[in-house]
C-alpha positions as CSV (number, residue, x, y, z in Angstrom):
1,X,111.6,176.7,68.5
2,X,108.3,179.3,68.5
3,X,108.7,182.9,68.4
4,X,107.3,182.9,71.7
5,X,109.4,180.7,73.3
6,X,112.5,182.7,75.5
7,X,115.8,181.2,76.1
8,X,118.0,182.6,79.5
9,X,121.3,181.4,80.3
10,X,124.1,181.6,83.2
11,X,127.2,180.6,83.8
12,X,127.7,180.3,88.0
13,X,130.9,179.5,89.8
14,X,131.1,176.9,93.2
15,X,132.8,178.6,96.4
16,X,134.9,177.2,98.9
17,X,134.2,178.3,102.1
18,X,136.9,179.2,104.4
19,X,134.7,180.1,107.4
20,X,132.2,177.3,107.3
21,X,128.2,178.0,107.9
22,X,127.3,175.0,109.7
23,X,124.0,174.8,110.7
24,X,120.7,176.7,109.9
25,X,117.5,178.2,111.3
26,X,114.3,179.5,109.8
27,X,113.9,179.5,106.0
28,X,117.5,179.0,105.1
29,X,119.3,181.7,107.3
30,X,122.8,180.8,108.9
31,X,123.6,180.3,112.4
32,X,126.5,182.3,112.1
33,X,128.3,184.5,109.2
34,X,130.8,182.9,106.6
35,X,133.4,183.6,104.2
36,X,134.5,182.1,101.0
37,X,136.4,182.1,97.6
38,X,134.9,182.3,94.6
39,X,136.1,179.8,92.0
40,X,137.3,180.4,88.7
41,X,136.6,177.1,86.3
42,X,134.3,174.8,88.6
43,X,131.1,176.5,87.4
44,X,128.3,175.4,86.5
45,X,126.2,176.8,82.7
46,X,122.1,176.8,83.1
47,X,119.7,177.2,80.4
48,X,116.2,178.3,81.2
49,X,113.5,177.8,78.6
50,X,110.3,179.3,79.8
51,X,106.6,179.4,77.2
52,X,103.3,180.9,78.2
53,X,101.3,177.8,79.2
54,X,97.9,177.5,76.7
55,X,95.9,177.0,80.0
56,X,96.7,179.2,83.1
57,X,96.7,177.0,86.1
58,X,98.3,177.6,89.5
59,X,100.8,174.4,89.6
60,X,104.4,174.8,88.8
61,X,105.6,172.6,85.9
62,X,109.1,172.1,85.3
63,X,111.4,169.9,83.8
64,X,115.1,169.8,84.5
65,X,118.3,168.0,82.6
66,X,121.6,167.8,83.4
67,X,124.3,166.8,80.9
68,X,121.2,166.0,78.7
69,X,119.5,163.5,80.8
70,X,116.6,164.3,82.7
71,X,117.5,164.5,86.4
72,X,114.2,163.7,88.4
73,X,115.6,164.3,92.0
74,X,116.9,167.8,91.3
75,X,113.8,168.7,89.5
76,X,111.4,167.9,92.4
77,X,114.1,170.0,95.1
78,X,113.4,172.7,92.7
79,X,109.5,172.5,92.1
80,X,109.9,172.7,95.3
81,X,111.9,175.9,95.6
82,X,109.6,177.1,92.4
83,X,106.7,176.6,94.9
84,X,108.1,178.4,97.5
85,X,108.7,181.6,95.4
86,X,105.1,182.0,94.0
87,X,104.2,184.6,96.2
88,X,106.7,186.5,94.9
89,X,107.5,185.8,91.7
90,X,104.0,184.9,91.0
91,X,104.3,185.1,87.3
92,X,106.0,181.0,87.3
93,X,102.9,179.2,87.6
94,X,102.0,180.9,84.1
95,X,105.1,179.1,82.3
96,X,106.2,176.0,81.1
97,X,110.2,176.0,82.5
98,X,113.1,173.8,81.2
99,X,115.9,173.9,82.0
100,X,119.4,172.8,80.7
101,X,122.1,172.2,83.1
102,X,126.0,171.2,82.9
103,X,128.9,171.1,85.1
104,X,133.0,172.0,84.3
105,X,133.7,169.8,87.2
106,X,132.7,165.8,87.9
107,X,129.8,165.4,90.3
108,X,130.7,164.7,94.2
109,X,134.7,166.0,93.6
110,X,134.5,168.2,96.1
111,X,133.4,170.8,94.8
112,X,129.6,172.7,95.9
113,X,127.8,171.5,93.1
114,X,124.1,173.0,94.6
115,X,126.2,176.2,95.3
116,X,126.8,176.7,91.4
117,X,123.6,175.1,90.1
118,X,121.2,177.1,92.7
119,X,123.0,180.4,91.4
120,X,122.8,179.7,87.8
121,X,119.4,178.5,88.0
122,X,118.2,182.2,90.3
123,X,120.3,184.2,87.9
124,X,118.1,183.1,85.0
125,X,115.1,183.2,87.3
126,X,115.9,186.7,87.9
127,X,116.4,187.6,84.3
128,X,113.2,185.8,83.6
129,X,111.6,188.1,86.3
130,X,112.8,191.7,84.6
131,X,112.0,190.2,81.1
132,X,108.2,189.6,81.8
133,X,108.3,193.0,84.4
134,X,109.8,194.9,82.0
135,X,111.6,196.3,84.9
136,X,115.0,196.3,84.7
137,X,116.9,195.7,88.1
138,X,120.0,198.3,89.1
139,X,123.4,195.7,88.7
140,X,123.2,195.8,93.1
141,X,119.2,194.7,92.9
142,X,120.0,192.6,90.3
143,X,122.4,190.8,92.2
144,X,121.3,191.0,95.8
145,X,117.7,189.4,94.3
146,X,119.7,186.5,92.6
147,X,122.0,186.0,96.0
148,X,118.7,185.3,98.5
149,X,116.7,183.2,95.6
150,X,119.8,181.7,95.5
151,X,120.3,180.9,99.2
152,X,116.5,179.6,99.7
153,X,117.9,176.7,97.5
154,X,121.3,176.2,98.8
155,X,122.8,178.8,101.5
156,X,126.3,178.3,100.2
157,X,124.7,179.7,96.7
158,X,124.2,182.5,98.0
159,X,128.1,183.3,97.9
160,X,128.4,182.6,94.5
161,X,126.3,185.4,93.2
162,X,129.5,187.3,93.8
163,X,133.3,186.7,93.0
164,X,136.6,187.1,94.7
165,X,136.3,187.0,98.9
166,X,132.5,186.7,99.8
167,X,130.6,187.2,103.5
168,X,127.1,186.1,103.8
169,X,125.4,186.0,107.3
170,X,125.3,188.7,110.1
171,X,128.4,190.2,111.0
172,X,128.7,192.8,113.6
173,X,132.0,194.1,112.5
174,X,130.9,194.6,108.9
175,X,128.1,197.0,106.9
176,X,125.5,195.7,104.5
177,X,126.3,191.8,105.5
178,X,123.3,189.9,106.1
179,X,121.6,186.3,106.8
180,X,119.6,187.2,103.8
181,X,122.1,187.6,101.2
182,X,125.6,187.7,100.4
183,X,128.1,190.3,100.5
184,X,131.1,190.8,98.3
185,X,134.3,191.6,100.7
186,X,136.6,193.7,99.2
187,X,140.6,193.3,99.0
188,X,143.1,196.0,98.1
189,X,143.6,195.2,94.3
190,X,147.9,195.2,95.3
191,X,147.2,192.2,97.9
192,X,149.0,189.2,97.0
193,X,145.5,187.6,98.2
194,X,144.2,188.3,94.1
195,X,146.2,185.9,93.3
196,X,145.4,182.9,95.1
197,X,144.7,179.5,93.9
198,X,142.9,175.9,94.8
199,X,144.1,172.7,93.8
200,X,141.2,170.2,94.8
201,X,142.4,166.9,95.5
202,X,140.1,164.0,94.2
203,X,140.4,161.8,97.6
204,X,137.0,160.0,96.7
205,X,134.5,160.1,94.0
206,X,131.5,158.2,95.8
207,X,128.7,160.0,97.3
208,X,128.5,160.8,100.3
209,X,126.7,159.2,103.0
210,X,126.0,162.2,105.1
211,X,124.4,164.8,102.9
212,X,125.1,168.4,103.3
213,X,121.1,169.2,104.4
214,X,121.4,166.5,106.9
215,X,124.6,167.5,108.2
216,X,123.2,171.3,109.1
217,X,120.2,169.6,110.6
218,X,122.6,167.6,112.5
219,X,123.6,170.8,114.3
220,X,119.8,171.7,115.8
221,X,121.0,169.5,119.0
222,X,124.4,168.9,119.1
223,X,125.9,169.6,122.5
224,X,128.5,172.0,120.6
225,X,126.4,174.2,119.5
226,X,126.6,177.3,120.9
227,X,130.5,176.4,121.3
228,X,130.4,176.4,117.7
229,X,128.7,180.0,117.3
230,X,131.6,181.3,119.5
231,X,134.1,179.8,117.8
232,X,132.8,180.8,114.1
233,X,132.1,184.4,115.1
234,X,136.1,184.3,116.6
235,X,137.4,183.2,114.1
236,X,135.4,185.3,111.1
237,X,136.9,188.3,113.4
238,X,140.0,186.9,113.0
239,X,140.3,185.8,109.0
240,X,138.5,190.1,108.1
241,X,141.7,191.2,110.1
242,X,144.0,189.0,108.6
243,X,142.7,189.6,105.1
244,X,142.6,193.9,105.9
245,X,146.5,193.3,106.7
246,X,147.8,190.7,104.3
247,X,148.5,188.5,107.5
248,X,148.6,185.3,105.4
249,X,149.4,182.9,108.4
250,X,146.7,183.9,110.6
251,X,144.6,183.6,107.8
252,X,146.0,179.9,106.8
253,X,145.9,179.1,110.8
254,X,141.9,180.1,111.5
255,X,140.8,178.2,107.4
256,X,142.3,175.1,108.6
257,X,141.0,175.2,112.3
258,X,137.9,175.9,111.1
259,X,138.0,172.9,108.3
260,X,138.9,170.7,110.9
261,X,135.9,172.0,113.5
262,X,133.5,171.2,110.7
263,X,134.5,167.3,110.5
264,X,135.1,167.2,114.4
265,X,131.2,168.2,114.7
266,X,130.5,165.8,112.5
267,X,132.4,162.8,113.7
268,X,130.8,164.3,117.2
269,X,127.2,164.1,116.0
270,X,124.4,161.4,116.4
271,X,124.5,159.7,114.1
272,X,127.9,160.3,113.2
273,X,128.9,162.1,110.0
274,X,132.4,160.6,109.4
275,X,133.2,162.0,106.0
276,X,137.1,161.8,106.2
277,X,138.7,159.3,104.7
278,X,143.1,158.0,105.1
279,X,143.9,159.8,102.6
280,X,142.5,162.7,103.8
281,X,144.3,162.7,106.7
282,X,147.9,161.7,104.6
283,X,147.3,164.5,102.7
284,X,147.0,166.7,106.0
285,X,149.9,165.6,107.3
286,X,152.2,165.3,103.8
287,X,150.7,169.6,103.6
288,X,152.1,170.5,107.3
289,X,155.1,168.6,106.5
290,X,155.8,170.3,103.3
291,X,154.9,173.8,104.8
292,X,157.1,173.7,107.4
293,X,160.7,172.3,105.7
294,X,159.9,174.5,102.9
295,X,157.8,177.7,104.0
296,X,155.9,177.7,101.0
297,X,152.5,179.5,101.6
298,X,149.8,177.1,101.3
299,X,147.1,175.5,103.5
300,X,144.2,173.1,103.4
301,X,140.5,173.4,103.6
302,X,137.9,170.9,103.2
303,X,134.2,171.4,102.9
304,X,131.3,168.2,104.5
305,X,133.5,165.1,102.3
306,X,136.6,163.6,102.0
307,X,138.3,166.0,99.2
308,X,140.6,168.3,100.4
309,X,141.2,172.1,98.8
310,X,145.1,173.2,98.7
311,X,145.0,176.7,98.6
312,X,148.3,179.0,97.9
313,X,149.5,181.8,95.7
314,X,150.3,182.3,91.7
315,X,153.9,183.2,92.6
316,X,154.6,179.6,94.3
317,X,153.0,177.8,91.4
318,X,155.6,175.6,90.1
319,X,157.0,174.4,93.2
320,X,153.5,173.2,94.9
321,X,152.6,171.6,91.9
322,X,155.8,169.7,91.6
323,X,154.4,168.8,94.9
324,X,151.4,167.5,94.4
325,X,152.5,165.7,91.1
326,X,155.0,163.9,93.4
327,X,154.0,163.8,97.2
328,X,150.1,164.1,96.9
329,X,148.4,162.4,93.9
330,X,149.0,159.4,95.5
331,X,146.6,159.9,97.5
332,X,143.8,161.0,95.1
333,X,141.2,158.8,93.5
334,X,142.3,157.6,90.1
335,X,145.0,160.3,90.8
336,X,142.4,163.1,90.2
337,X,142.7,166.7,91.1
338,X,141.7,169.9,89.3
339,X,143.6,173.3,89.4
340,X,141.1,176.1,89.5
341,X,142.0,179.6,91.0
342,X,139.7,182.3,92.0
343,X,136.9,183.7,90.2
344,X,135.1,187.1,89.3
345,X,131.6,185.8,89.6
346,X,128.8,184.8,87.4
347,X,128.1,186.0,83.4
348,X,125.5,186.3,81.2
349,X,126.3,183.2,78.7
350,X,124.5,184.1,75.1
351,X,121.9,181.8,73.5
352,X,123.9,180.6,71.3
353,X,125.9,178.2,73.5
354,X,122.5,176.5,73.8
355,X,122.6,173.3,71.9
C-alpha cells in the first residue's frame, strides 16, 4: 500500500427501536420523534480506503465489499448518498474510496443492518473529513456531523451514532432533540434500565418482501396517518416518563403497542406489508403467557420483519433463558437467536484490524 494511501475504520452498533419512526418527509426527516436501544455485539466494522485521484474530475468513484465480496447494490445506494453530500463535503470527488465492510450478526436476522453500516460508513467519512481539513471536530461536532450523514442514508442510523437510550426527531418535551440528528437520552446510572438486554429470535432468515424504504413510503397516504402521529407522539410522552421513573411496565406496555401499530399499518397498507409470520405470533403469545404466571420483566418488540426482540434485565438472566432454550427456540429458524445487550456506541477500530 502507497504512502499516500489513508486507511479509516469504525466499528458501529444496530438499534432497536422502541418507539418506531414510521414514515418520512423531505430529505430523510421523520414524521414523528423516536427512541431506541443501542446494541452491544450486532455491529457492524467499516474500512474506508481513500487515494488522491491522478486526474481530478467531478464524478464520485467508489467501490464497496462486504465480507470480501464486492456488493454492487449497496455501492450504487451509496454513490448515491456520496453524490448527495458533494456540496458539502466537496473534497470526495477528489478520491478514489473503498471500502471494507463486515457484520457480527447474519444478514436479514432482524437486526438494522443499514442502521450500523450507514453509521460506520459516516463515522469514517467524518474522520476522512477532519483528516483532509485538518480541523479537528469538538467529540459533540464530531458526533452530531456523523449522526445527520448518517441519517441521509438510513434514518434509523442516525441513532446509532450514540449508545445507551437514544431520541432522534422533534420532541417538544425534550432540549437539543431534532429531525436532523440524534440525541443521546440520559438514564440515572443506579436505574435497573443499564442493565437491560435483547435476545433476538431468528423467526425467519429470508428477505423481506416489503423493504424498509418502501414501507415508510407506504405511510405518504395511508388513511392512518395522522392517527399514527398522535399515537407516536403519545406514546414517546409516555416511555421519557416511564424511563425518568423506572416505571418498567408502562414502559414494556407503550414498546409493545407500539411494535404491534407498526405491523398493523402495514398489514393495513396498499399493498399490504404483511411481515409477520406464525411463529411470530406463538412467540407473542408463549412471552404474555410466561410474563404473567411468572412476573418476570420482559417484553417483546419487533422492528418491519418477522424476528421478534425479547428484551428484559441482567438480574432475570438465567430464568428467561431457560425459557427461551425451552419454550421459544422452537419457534426460531434453524433454532437461531442471538443474545446481545445494550451498547455504548461506536469506536474508533485501529488499522491494524484491516486485513
Amino acid at each position: 500500500m502507497s504512502e499516500d494511501t489513508k486507511i479509516i475504520g469504525w466499528n458501529a452498533p444496530s438499534n432497536i427501536a422502541l418507539i418506531k419512526y414510521w414514515g418520512k418527509r423531505d430529505n430523510q426527516l421523520p414524521e414523528n420523534g423516536s427512541l431506541s436501544l443501542t446494541l452491544n455485539k450486532s455491529t457492524t466494522s467499516t474500512f474506508l480506503t481513500y487515494k488522491k485521484k491522478q486526474t481530478l474530475e467531478n464524478t464520485i468513484s467508489i467501490e464497496y465489499y462486504f465480507h470480501g465480496e464486492r456488493q454492487l447494490a449497496f455501492e450504487s445506494k451509496t454513490e448515491r448518498l456520496l453524490n448527495s453530500l458533494k456540496s458539502q463535503m466537496p473534497f470526495l470527488p477528489d478520491y478514489d474510496l473503498i471500502f471494507h465492510s463486515s457484520n457480527t450478526f447474519p444478514h436479514s436476522a432482524g437486526i438494522a443492518s443499514s442502521a450500523s453500516s450507514m453509521c460506520a460508513l459516516a463515522l469514517c467519512l467524518v474522520t476522512m473529513e477532519e483528516n483532509i481539513s485538518a480541523n479537528k471536530l469538538k467529540t459533540e461536532d464530531f458526533f452530531r456531523r456523523a449522526s445527520i450523514i448518517s441519517r441521509l442514508g438510513s434514518g434509523s442510523a442516525s441513532r446509532s451514532i450514540y449508545g445507551g437510550f437514544v431520541t432522534w426527531g422533534k420532541i417538544p418535551s425534550l432540549e437539543n432533540s431534532s429531525d436532523e440528528y440524534a440525541t443521546p437520552y440520559p438514564v440515572d446510572p443506579g436505574s435497573r434500565l443499564n442493565t437491560i438486554r435483547d435476545i433476538i429470535l431468528i423467526v425467519s432468515s429470508n428477505e423481506k418482501n416489503v423493504s424498509s424504504s418502501k414501507g415508510h413510503a407506504l405511510m405518504n397516504y395511508h388513511p392512518y396517518r395522522d392517527g399514527r402521529k398522535i399515537q407516536a407522539n403519545d406514546n414517546m410522552l409516555k416511555i421519557i416518563e416511564a424511563i425518568r421513573k423506572d416505571d418498567y411496565k408502562t414502559l414494556a406496555d407503550t414498546a409493545e403497542n407500539e411494535a404491534l401499530a407498526l405491523h398493523a399499518l402495514l398489514m393495513t397498507s396498499e399493498p399490504d406489508g404483511l411481515l409477520l409470520k406464525p411463529g411470530t405470533l406463538s412467540i407473542i403469545e408463549e412471552v404474555r403467557k410466561y410474563r404473567r404466571s411468572t412476573g418476570t420483566d420482559l417484553f417483546f418488540t419487533i422492528d418491519a420483519g418477522p424476528n421478534v426482540h425479547l428484551i428484559y434485565f441482567e438480574d432475570q438472566r438465567e430464568e428467561v433463558l431457560s425459557f427461551v432454550q425451552n419454550n421459544l427456540v422452537r419457534f426460531c429458524e434453524d433454532g437461531q437467536w442471538i443474545d446481545d445487550c445494550l451498547g455504548k456506541g461506536p469506536e474508533r477500530i485501529s488499522n491494524e484490524s484491516f486485513d
